[in-house]
N, C-alpha and C positions, 0 to 999 in steps of 0.2 A: 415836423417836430415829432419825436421818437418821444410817448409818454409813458415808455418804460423804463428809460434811463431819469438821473439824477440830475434836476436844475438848479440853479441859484440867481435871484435876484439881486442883483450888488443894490446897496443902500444909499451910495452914492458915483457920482460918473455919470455915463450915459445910461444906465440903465436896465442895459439890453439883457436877457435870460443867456446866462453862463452853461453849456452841457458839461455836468461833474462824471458824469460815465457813461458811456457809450457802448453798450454789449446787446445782441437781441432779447436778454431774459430781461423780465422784473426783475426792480430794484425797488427796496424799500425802506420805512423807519431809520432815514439816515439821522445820523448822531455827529456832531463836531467836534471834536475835543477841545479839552477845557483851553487850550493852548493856540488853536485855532489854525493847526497845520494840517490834519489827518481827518479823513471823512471812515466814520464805521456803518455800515449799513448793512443789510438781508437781501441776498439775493438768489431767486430760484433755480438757476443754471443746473442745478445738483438734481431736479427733481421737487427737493424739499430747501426749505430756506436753511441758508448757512452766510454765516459774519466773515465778512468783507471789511480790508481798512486799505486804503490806500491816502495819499498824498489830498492836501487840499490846500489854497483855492483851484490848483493846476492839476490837474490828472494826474499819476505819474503812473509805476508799475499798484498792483491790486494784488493783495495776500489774501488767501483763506484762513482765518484763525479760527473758527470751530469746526467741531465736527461732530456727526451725527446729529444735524439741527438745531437752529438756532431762532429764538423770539426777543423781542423786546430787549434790543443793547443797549446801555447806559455807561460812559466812562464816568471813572472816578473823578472825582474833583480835583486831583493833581493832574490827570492824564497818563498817572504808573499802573493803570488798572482797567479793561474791559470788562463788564460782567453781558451776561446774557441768561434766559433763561431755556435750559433744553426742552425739548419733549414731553419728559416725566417732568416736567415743570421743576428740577435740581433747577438751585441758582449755581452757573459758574461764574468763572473768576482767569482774567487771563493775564498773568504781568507782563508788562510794555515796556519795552528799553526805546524811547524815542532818541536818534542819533543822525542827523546828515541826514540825507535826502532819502534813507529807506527807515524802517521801522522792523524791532525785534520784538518777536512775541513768544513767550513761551507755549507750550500746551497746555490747554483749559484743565480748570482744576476745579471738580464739585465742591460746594461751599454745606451746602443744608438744601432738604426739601423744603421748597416756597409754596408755602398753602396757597399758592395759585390756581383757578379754574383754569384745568387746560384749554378748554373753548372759550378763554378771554385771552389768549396768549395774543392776538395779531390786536384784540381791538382796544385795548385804555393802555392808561400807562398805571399799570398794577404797583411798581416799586419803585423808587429811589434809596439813592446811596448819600450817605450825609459824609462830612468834610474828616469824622473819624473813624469810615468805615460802616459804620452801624448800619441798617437798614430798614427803611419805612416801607411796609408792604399795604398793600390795599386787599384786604381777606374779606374775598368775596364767598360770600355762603352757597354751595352748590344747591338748585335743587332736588329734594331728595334724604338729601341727609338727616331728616329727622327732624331737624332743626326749620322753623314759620323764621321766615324772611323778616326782619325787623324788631326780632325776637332776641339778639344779643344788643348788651349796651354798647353805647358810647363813650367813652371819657373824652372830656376836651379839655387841656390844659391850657389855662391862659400864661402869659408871661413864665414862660418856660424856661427863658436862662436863669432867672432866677432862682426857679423851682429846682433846679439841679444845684446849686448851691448851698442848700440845706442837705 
């Protein structure tokens, strides 16, 4: 068993550990689409990690859609949308024409700088993308900054749909 490529467990059937990609580099942080045909994931072939989609539950051909490195991919909640974030911690943003047995991608398009710590890019999942696009990021405070670790508040909003209604 090669535990550099990509497995899947089926939930039901026999069982058995599915190979979703088979190449000699890492592969990693794969991601499924909301639709549940295309697998996105990071992989180091390049040197440095860059976003990978190809076909899923079956293998099929494997696109490069970033460039110049890529962290933590997340699709959209429709599946018309990759984002990932570069390097310089930019969030991109890549449109998906999903169609027949291949997938069109445009070229990534910087969105904003994501107060992300670039030395958390491989380990949490720093951001999600909500069903309107918006963005919940997880603003981790460097150390150094001037700023005592637990020294910015918190707000927590209880029952939030509501709270948007006013």
């Amino acid at each position: 068993m090669n535990l550099r490529d990509l497995w899947a467990l089926p939930a039901a059937g026999d069982g058995k550990p599915l190979r979703l990609t088979e190449t000699p580099f890492t592969k990693f942080a794969p991601r499924v689409s909301p639709d549940g045909r295309w697998l996105a994931y990071l992989s180091s072939e390049s040197g440095s990690p860059e976003l990978f989609v190809e076909s899923f539950p079956k293998p099929g051909p494997r696109q490069q859609v970033s460039t110049n490195g890529a962290f933590m991919p997340r699709w959209g909640r429709d599946g018309r949308e990759l984002f990932y974030v570069a390097p310089d911690t930019t969030l991109m943003a890549i449109a998906i024409k999903p169609g027949g047995p291949s997938i069109e991608a445009d070229a990534p398009k910087p969105l904003f700088k994501a107060p992300i710590v670039a030395a958390t890019l491989n380990v949490r999942r720093d951001y999600d993308v909500a069903v309107d696009h918006r963005f919940l990021i997880n603003i981790t405070n460097p150390l150094g900054s001037g700023m005592q670790l637990g020294a910015t508040p918190i707000t927590v909003v209880l029952n939030w749909p509501s709270a948007l209604k006013n």
